[in-house]
C-alpha positions in Angstrom: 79.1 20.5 43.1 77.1 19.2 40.1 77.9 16.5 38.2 78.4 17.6 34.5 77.0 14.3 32.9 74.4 13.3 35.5 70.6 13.8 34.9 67.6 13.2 37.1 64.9 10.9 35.5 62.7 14.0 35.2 65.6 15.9 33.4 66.1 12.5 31.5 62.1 12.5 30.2 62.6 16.2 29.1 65.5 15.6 26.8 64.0 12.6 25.1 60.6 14.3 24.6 62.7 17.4 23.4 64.8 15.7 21.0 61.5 14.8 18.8 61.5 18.4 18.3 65.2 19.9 18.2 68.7 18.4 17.9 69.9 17.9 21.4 73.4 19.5 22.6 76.3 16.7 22.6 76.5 16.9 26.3 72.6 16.7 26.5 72.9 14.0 24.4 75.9 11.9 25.8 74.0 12.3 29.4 71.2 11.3 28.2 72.5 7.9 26.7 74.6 7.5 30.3 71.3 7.5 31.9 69.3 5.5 29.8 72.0 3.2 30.7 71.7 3.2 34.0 68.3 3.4 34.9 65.1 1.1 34.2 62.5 3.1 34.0 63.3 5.8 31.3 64.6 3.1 28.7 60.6 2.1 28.7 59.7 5.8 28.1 61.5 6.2 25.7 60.2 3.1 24.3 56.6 4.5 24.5 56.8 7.9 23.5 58.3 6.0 20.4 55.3 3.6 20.0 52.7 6.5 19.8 55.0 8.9 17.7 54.5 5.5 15.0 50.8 5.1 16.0 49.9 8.8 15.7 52.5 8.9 12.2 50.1 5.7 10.8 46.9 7.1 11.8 48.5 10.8 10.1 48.9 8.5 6.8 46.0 6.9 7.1 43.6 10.4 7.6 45.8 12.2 4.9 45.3 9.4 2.2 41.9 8.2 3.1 40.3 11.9 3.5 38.2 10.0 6.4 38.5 9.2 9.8 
């Protein structure tokens, strides 16, 4: 029997890559908070896939104004 709420850190690296592109479901996204809560690892991916979505949104900006690389 699976557990409704429970998500592998693999399953856990999907849904936080996939909400950048779609509005998770409420399950999705309630399991996904549990597990961030209980595991070390993902909390810093999710951390890092946060850094470069700013670094590559900054260097966006800074190509669209500047008309330059």
């Amino acid at each position: 029997m699976k557990i409704f709420l429970r998500r592998t850190c693999r399953e856990a690296a999907y849904l936080t890559t996939s909400r950048r592109d779609r509005e998770l479901a409420l399950a999705d996204r309630v399991a996904l908070r549990l597990h961030l809560m209980a595991c070390k690892a993902c909390p810093r991916f999710e951390r890092q896939i946060k850094l470069m979505d700013s670094a590559m949104g900054s260097w966006r900006g800074y190509v669209e104004g500047d008309g330059r690389l």
